[in-house]
mmCIF file of the N, C-alpha and C atoms, coordinates in Angstrom:
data_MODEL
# 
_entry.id   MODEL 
# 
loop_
_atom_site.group_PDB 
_atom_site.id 
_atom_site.type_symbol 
_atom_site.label_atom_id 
_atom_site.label_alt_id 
_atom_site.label_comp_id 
_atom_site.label_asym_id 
_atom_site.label_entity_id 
_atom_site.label_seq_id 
_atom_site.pdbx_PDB_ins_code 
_atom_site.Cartn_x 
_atom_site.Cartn_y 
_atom_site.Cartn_z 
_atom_site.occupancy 
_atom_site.B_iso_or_equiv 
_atom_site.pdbx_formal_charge 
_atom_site.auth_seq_id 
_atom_site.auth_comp_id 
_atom_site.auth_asym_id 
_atom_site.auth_atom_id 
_atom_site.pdbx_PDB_model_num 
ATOM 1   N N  . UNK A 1 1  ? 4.982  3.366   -12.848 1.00 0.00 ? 1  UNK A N  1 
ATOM 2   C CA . UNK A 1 1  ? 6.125  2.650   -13.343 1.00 0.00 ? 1  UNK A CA 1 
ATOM 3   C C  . UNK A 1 1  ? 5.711  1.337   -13.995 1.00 0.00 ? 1  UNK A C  1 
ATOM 4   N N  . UNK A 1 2  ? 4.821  0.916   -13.074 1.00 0.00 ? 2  UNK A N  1 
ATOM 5   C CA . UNK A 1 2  ? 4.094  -0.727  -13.677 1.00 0.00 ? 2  UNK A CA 1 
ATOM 6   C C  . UNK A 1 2  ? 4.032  -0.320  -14.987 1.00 0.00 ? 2  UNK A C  1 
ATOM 7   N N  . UNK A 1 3  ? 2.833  0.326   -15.405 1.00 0.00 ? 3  UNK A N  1 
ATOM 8   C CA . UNK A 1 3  ? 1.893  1.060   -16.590 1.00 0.00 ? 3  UNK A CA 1 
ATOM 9   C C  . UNK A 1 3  ? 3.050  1.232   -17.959 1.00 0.00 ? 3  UNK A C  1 
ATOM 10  N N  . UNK A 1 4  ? 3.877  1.953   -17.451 1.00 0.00 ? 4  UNK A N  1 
ATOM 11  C CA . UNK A 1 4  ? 5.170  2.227   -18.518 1.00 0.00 ? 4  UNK A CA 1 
ATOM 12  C C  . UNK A 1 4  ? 5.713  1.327   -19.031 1.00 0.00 ? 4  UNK A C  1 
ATOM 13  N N  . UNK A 1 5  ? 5.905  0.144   -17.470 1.00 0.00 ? 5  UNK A N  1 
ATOM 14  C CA . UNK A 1 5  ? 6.531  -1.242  -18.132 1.00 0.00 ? 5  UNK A CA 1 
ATOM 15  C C  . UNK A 1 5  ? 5.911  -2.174  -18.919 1.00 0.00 ? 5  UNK A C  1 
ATOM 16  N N  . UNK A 1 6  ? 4.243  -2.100  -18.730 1.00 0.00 ? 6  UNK A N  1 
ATOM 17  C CA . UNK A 1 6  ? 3.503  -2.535  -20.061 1.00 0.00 ? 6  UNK A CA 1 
ATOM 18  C C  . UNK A 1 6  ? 3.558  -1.719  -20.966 1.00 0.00 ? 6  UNK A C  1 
ATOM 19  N N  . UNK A 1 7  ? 3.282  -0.669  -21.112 1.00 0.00 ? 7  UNK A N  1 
ATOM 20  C CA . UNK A 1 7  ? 3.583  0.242   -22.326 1.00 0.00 ? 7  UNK A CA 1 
ATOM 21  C C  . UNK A 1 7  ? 4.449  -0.382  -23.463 1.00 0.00 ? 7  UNK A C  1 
ATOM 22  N N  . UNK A 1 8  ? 5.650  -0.435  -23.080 1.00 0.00 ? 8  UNK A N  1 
ATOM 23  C CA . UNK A 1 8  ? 7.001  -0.467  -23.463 1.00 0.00 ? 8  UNK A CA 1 
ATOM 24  C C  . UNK A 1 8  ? 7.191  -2.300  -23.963 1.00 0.00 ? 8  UNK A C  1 
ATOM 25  N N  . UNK A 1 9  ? 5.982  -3.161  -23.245 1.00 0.00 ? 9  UNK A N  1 
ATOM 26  C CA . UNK A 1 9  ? 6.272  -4.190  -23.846 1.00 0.00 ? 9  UNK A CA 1 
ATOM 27  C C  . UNK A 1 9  ? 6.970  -4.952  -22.798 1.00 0.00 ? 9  UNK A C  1 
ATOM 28  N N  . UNK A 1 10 ? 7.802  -4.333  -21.805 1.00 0.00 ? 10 UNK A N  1 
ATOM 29  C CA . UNK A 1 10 ? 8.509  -5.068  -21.017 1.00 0.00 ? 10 UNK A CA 1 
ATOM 30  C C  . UNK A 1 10 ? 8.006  -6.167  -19.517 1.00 0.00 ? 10 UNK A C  1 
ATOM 31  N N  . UNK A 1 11 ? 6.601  -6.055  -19.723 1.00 0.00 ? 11 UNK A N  1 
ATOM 32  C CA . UNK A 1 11 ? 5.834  -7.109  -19.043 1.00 0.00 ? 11 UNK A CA 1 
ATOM 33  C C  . UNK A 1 11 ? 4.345  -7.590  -19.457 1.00 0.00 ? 11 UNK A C  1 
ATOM 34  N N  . UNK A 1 12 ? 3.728  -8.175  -19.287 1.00 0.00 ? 12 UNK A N  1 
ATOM 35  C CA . UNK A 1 12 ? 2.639  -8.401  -19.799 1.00 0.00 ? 12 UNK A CA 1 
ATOM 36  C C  . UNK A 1 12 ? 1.511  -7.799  -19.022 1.00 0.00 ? 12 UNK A C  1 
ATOM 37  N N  . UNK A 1 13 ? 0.397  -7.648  -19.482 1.00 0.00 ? 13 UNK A N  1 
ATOM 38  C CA . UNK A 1 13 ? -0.736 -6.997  -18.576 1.00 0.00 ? 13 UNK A CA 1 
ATOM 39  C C  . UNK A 1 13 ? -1.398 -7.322  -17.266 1.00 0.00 ? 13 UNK A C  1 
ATOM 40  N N  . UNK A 1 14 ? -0.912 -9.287  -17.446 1.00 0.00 ? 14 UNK A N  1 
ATOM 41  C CA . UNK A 1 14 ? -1.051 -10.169 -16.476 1.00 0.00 ? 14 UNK A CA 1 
ATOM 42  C C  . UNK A 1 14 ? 0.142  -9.413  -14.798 1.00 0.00 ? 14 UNK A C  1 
ATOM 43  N N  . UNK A 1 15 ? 0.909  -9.278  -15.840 1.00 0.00 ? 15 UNK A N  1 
ATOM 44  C CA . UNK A 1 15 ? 2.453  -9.160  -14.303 1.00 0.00 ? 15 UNK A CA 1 
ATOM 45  C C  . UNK A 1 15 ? 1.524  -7.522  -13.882 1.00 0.00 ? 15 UNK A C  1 
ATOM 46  N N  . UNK A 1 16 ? 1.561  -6.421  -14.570 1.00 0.00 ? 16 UNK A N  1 
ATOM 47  C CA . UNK A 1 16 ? 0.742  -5.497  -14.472 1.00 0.00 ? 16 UNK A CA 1 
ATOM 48  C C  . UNK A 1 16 ? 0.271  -5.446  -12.986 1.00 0.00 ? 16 UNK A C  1 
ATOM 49  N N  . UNK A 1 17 ? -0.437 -5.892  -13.756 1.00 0.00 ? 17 UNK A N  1 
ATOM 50  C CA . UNK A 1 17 ? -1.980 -6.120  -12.412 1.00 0.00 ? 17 UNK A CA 1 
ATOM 51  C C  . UNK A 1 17 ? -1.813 -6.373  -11.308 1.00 0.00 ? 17 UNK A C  1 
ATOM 52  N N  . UNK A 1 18 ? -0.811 -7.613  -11.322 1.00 0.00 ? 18 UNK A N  1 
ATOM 53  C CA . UNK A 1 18 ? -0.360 -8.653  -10.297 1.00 0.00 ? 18 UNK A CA 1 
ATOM 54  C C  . UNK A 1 18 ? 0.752  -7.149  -9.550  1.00 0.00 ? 18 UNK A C  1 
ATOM 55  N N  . UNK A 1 19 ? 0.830  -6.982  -9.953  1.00 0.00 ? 19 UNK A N  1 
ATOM 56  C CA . UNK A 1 19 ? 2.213  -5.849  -9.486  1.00 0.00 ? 19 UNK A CA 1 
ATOM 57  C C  . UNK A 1 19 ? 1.437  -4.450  -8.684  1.00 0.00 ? 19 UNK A C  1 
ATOM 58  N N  . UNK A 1 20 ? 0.377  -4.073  -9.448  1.00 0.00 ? 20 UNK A N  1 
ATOM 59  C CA . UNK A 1 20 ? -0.527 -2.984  -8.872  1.00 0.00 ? 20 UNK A CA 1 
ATOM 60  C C  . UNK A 1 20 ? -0.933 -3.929  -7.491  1.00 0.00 ? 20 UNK A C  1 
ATOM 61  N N  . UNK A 1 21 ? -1.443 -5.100  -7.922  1.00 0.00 ? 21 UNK A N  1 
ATOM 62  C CA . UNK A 1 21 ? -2.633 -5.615  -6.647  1.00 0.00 ? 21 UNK A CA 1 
ATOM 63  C C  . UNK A 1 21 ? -1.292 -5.613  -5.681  1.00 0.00 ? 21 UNK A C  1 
ATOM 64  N N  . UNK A 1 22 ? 0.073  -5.662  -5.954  1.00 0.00 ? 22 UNK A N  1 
ATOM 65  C CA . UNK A 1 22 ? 1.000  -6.163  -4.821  1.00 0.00 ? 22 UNK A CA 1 
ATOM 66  C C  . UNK A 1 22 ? 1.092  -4.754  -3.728  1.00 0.00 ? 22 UNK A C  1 
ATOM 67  N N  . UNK A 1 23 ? 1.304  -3.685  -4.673  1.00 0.00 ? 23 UNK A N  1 
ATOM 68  C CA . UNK A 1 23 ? 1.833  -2.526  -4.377  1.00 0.00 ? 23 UNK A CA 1 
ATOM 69  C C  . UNK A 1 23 ? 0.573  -1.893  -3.407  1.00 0.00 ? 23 UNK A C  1 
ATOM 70  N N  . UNK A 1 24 ? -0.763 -1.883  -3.675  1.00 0.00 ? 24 UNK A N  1 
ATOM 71  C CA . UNK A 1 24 ? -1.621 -1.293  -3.094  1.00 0.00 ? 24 UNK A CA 1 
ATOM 72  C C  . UNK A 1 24 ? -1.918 -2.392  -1.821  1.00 0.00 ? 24 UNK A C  1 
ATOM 73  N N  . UNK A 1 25 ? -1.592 -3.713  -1.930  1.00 0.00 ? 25 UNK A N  1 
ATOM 74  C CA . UNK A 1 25 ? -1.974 -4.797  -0.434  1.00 0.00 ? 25 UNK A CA 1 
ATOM 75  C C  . UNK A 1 25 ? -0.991 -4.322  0.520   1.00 0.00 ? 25 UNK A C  1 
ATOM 76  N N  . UNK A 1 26 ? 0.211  -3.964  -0.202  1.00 0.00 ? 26 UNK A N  1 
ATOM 77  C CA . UNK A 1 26 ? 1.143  -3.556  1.081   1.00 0.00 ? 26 UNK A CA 1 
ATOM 78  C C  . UNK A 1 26 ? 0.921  -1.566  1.695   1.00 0.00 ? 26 UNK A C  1 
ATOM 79  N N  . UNK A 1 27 ? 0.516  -1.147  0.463   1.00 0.00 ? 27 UNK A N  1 
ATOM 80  C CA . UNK A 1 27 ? -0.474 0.390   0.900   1.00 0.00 ? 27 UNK A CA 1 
ATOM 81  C C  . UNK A 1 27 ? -1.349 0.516   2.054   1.00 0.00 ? 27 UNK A C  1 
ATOM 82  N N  . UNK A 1 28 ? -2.127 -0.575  1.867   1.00 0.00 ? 28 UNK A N  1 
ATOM 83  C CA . UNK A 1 28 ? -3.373 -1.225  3.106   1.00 0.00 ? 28 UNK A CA 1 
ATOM 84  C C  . UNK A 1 28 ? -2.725 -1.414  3.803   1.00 0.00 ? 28 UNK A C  1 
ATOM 85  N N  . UNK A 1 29 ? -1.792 -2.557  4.257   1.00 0.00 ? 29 UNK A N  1 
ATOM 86  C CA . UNK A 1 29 ? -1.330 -2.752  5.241   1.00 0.00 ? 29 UNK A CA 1 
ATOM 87  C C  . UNK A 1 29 ? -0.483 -1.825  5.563   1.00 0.00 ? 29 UNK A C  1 
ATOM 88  N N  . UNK A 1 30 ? 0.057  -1.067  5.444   1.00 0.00 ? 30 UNK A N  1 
ATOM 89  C CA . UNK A 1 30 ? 1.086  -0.121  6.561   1.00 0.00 ? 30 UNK A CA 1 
ATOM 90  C C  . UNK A 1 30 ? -0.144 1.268   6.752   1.00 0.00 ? 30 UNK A C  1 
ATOM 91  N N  . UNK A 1 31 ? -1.306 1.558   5.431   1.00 0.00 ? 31 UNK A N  1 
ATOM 92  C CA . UNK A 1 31 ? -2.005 2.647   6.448   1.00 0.00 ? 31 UNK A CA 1 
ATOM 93  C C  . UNK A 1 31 ? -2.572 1.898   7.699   1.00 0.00 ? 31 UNK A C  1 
ATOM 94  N N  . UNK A 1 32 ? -3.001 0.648   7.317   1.00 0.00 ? 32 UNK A N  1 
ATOM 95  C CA . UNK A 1 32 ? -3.963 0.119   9.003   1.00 0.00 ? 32 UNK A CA 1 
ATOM 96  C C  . UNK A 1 32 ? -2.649 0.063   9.862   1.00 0.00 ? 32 UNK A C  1 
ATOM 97  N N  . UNK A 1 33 ? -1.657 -0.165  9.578   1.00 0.00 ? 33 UNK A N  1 
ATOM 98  C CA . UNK A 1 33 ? -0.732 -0.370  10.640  1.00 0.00 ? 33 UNK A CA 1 
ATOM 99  C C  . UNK A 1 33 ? -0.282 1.244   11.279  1.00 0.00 ? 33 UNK A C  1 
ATOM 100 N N  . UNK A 1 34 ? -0.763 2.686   10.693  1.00 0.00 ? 34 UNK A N  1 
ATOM 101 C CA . UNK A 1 34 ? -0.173 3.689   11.267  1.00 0.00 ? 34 UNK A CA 1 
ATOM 102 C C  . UNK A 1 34 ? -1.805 4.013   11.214  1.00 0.00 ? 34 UNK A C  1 
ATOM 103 N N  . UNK A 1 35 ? -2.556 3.467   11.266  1.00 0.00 ? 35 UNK A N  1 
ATOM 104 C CA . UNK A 1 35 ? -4.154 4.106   11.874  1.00 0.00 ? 35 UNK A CA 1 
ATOM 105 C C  . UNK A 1 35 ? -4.107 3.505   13.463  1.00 0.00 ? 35 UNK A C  1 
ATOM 106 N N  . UNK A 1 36 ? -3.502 2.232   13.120  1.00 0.00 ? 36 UNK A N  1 
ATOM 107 C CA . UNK A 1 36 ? -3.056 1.518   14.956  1.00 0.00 ? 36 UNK A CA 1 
ATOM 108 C C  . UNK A 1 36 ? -2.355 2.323   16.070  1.00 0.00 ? 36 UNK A C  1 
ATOM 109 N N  . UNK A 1 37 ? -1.270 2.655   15.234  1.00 0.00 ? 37 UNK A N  1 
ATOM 110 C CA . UNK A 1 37 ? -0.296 3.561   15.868  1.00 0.00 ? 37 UNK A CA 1 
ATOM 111 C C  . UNK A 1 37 ? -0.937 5.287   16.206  1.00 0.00 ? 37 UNK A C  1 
ATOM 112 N N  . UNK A 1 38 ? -1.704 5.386   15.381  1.00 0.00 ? 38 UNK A N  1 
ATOM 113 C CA . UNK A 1 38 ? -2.127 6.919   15.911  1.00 0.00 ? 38 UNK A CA 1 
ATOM 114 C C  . UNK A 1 38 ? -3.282 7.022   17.030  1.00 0.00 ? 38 UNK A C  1 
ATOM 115 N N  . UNK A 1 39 ? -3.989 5.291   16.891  1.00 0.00 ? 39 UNK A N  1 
ATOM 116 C CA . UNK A 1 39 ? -5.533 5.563   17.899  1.00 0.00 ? 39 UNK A CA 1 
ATOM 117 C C  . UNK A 1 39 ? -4.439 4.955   19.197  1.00 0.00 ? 39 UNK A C  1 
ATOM 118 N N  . UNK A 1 40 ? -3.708 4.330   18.892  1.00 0.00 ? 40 UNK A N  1 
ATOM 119 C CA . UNK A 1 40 ? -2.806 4.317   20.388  1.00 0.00 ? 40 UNK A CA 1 
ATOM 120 C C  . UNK A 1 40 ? -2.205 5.316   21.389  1.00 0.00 ? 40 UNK A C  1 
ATOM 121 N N  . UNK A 1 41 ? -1.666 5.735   20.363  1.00 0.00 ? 41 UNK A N  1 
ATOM 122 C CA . UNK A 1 41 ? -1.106 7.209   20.540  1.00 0.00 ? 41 UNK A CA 1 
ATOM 123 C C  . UNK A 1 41 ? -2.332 8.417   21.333  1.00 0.00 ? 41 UNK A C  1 
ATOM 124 N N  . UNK A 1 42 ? -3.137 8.578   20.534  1.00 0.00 ? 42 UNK A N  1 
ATOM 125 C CA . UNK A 1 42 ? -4.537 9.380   21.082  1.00 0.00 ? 42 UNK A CA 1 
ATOM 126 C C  . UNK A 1 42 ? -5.060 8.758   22.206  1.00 0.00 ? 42 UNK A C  1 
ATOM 127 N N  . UNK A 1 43 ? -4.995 7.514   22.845  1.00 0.00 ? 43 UNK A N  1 
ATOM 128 C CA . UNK A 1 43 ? -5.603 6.669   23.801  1.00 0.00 ? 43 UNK A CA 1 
ATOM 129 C C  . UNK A 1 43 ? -4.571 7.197   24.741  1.00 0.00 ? 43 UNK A C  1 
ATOM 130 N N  . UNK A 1 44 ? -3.439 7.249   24.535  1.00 0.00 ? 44 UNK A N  1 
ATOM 131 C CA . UNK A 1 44 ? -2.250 7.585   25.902  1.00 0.00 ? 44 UNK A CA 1 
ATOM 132 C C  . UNK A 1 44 ? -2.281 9.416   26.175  1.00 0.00 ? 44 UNK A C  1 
ATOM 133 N N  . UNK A 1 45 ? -2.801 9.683   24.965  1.00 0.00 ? 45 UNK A N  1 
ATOM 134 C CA . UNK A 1 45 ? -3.083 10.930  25.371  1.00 0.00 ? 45 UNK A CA 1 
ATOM 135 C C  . UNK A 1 45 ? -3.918 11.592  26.140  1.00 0.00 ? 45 UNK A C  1 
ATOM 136 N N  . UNK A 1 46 ? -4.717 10.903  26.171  1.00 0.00 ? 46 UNK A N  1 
ATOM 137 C CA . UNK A 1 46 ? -6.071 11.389  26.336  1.00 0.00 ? 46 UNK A CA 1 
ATOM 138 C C  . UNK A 1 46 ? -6.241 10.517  27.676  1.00 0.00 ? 46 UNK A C  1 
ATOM 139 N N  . UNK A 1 47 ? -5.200 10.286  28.398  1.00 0.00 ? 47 UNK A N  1 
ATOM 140 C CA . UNK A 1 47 ? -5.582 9.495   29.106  1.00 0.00 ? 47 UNK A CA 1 
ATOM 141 C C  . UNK A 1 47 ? -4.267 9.998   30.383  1.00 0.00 ? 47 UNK A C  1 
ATOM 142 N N  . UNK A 1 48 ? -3.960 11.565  29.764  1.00 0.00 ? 48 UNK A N  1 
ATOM 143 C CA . UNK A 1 48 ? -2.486 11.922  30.800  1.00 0.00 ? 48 UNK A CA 1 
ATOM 144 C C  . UNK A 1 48 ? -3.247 13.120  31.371  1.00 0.00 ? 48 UNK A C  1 
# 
C-alpha cells in the first residue's frame, strides 16, 4: 500500500520508508511478543 502511495505521487519516498520501517518495528514486536507467549505456554506444558 506504502509502495502504491509513492507510485501515485501521494507521498514522498522519505514518508515511504519511514512507513515500511514503522510497519515491520511493530511486525518484530508482536512476533517476539507471541514467541513469549508460546515458550510459556510449552514451559506449563511440559511441566503437567
Amino acid at each position: 500500500m506504502l509502495k502504491e502511495l509513492q507510485k501515485d505521487g501521494e507521498i514522498s519516498e522519505d514518508d515511504s520508508f519511514k512507513g515500511q520501517k514503522q510497519v515491520q518495528d511493530l511486525t518484530d514486536e508482536y512476533i517476539q511478543r507471541l514467541d513469549d507467549i508460546f515458550a510459556e505456554k510449552e514451559k506449563e506444558i511440559l511441566e503437567i
